[in-house]
C-alpha positions, -999 to +999 in steps of 0.1 A: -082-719+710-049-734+707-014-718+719+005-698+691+039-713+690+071-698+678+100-717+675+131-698+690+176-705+693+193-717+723+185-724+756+192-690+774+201-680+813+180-659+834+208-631+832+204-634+796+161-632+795+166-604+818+188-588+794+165-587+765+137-587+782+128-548+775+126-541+790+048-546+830-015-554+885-052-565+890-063-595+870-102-597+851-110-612+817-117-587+787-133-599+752-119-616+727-119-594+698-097-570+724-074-603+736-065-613+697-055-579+689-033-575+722-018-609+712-010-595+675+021-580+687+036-606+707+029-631+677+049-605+652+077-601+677+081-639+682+080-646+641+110-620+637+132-634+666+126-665+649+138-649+611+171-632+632+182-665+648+180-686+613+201-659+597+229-667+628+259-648+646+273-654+609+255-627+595+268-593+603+254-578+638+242-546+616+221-570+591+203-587+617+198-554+642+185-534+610+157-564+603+148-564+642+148-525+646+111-515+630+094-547+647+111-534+680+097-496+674+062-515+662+059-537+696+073-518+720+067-483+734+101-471+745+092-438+749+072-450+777+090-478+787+121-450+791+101-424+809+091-450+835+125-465+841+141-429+845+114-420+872+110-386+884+142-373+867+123-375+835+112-341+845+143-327+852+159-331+818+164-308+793+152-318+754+186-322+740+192-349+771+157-364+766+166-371+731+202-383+734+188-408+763+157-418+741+179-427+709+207-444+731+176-462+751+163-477+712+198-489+703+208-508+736+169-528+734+173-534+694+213-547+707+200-563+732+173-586+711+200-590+686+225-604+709+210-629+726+187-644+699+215-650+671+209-685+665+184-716+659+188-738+685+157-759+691+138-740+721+101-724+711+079-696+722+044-701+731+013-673+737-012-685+751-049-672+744-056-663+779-055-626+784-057-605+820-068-571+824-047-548+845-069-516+849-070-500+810-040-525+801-038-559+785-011-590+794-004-613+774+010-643+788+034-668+770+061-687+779+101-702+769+102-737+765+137-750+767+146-780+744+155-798+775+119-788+788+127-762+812+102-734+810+106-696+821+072-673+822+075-642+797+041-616+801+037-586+785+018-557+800+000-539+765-012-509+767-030-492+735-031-462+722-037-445+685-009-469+672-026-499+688-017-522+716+020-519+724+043-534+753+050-509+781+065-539+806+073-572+808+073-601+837+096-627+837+088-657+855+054-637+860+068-616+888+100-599+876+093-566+860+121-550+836+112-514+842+115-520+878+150-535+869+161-510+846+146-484+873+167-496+901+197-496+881+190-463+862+187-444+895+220-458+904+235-436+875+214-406+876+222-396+914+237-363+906+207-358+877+235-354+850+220-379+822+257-387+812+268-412+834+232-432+820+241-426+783+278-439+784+268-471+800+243-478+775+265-468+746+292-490+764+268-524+767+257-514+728+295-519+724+294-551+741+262-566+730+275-559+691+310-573+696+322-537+691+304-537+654+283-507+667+293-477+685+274-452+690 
């Protein structure tokens, strides 16, 4: 089986892959029926990056955030992704908090995506077939490929449920996990357990990210 390539914009940094990267254990091979169906998402996430950058930072922030948003809700499962990278204090919040934090949470990952893959710039994504088995979950390896052939891992840790497969982490470089990123910075802002200090950052780096087109 060959390697599903997506072409993608501009060679980005690590601080930058880190920042969109939303946003991941024991390796064993599964089937391949189950391996093309934890691939599906990847492959759809990749083809709308792809349709965000060829539209370019000349088309309005909003426009190219609002085509991202419902493949973001499709691939990802922020719910779980956000329960993870809050950690214990999950427990601790009330509803109204939980919701605030979960709605901020969507807008800074959709920002995020938007932000750093606004235009076409040569560089390509590939997944590759292979697929390893962490316990119940599925990762789905692929890769950046810089047009000046530098290369940076991307694997996404799918987990499915009664939507289907769904990304619940992701490994940069094959080692760098984003919930255990976003965990280590999170707890730096929920010391006290008030959820505040966590929700004005993110609405302030929504700010940012959007050139101050969106402020939640």
């Amino acid at each position: 089986m060959q390697q599903s390539i997506v072409r993608v914009g501009p060679r980005l940094s690590r601080r930058s892959l880190l920042g969109v990267i939303v946003a991941a254990f024991v390796w064993a091979g599964q089937g391949q029926a189950q391996s093309n169906d934890a691939r599906q998402p990847i492959n759809e996430l990749y083809t709308a990056l792809e349709t965000v950058m060829r539209m370019g930072a000349e088309t309005p922030f909003q426009q190219r955030f609002d085509r991202l948003a419902p493949v973001i809700d499709k691939v990802f499962d922020l719910d779980a992704i956000l329960r993870t990278s809050v950690g214990l204090r999950w427990a601790s919040l009330d509803a109204t908090a939980r919701d605030t934090l979960a709605t901020v949470f969507r807008t800074f990952t959709i920002a995020s995506y938007t932000a750093n893959f606004d235009k076409d710039g040569g560089d390509k994504f590939e997944v590759f077939p292979q697929i390893r088995a962490a316990e119940a979950d599925q990762i789905v390896q692929s890769r950046l490929v810089a047009t000046d052939g530098e290369q940076h891992r991307i694997d996404y840790v799918m987990r499915t449920e009664a939507p289907g497969w769904r990304v619940v982490d992701v490994l940069l470089d094959g080692t760098i996990s984003r919930v255990a990123v976003q965990r280590s910075d999170f707890r730096a802002l929920l010391t006290s357990g008030n959820p505040g200090p966590l929700i004005d950052s993110l609405k302030r780096k929504i700010g940012e990210l959007s050139g101050g087109a969106m402020r939640p």
